[in-house]
N, C-alpha and C positions, 0 to 999 in steps of 0.2 A: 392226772399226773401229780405227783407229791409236790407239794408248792418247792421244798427244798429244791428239786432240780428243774423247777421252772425258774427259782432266783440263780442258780448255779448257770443257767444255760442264757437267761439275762447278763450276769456278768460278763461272761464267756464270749458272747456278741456284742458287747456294750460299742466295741471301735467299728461296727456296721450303722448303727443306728446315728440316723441325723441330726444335728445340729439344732436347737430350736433355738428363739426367744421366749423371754422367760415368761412374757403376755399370751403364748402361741401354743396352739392346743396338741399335746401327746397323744399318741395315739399307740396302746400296746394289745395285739392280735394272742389270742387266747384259743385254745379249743378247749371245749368242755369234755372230759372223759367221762367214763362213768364212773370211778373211782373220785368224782366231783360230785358225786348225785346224792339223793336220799331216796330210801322207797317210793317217794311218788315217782321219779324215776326223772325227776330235772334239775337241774343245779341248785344245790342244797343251800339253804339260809345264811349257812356258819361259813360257807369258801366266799362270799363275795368280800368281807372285810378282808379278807387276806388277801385277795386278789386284786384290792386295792391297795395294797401295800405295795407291792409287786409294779402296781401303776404309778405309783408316786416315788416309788426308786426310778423307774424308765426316765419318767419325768427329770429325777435331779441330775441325770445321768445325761439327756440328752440337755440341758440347760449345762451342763459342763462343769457337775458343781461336786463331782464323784470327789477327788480330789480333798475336799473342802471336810467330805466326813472320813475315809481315810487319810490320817495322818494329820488331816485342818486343826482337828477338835471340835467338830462341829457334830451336832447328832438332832434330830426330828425325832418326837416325841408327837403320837395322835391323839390331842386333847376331848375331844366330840369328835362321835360320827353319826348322821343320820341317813339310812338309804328307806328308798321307797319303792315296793316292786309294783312291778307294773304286770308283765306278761313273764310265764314260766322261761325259761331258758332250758331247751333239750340236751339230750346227753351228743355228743360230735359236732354241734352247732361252732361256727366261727362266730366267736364275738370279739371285737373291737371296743375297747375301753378306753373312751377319754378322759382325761387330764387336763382340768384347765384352771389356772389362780384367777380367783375372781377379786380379793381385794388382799390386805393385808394393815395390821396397825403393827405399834409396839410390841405387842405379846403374841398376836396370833397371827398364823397365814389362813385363809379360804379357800378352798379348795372346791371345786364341781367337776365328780365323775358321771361317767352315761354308760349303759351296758348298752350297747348297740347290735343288733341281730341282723345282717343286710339291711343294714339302714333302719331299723325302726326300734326304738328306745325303749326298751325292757326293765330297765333299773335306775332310778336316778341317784345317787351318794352326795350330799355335803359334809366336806371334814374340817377341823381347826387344827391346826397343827403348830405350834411350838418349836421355834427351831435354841437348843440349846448351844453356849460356847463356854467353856469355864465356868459349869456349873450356875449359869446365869440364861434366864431364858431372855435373846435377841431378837429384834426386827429382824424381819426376813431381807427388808433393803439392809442389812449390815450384810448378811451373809451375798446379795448381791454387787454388793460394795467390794467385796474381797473379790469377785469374779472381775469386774471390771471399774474400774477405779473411775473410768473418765466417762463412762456414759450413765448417769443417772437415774434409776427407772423410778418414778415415785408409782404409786399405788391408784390404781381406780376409786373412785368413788365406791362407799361400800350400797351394794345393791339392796334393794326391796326384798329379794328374796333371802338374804341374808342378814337385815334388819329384822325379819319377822322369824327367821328360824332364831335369831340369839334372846329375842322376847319368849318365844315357847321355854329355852333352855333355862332361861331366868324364873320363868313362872314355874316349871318345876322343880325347883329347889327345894328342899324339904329345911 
């Protein structure tokens, strides 16, 4: 299916989908068409970036944060992304893609997606994302600041695996 009416029919549902916290993992169900595929005949290279997109809207949609980019002034910009495939993904397969913030500083949010096939992990993605406000790029707690004023979330500790992916992106800098 054309991603447009996969974001179109995401909106569309947005007031079914539940509630998270902002620590708490999204989970958006996908099917693979064939119009997702390439010649080898499995979910093609170039649709998982997009189909992370699609996950990271569900994402700010159920953290309640829609609001924040219509109309807020607020806008997410994807600084890095690195995925890693694992096993093919066929063409009809149900896959479940998670969403989950793994730390965040000043400038960037962390992000780890999982292409999930009945339970077993096909893909893994980490992304950096930049949330902008008046042309200024913001902490992701300001933007969760504006959701909820009185409960304060600070940030995880930033993880191993995430210390070593921003050394790779550093070492290749040209």
């Amino acid at each position: 299916m054309n991603l447009i009416f996969r974001m179109l029919r995401l909106l569309l549902l947005r007031k079914r989908l539940s509630q998270i916290e902002v620590l708490e993992l999204s989970h958006t169900q996908i099917r693979v068409w064939p119009t997702d595929c390439d010649f080898n005949f499995h979910l093609t290279n170039s649709r998982y970036p997009a189909l992370l997109d699609l996950a990271r809207t569900q994402y700010l949609i159920q953290i309640n944060s829609l609001s924040k980019f219509f109309g807020g002034g607020w806008k997410s910009v994807l600084s890095s992304q690195s995925i890693s495939f694992i096993k093919e993904i066929k063409p009809l397969a149900k896959v479940d893609i998670t969403t989950r913030v793994l730390s965040w500083n000043r400038k960037y949010c962390y992000i780890e997606h999982q292409f999930l096939v009945a339970g077993q992990l096909h893909a893994k993605a980490l992304a950096r994302v930049a949330f902008i406000k008046g042309r200024r790029v913001r902490a992701f707690d300001k933007l969760l600041i504006e959701l909820d004023e009185v409960h304060v979330i600070e940030s995880p500790e930033e993880s191993a695996q995430i210390t070593a992916w921003l050394q790779l992106l550093e070492s290749k800098k040209v």
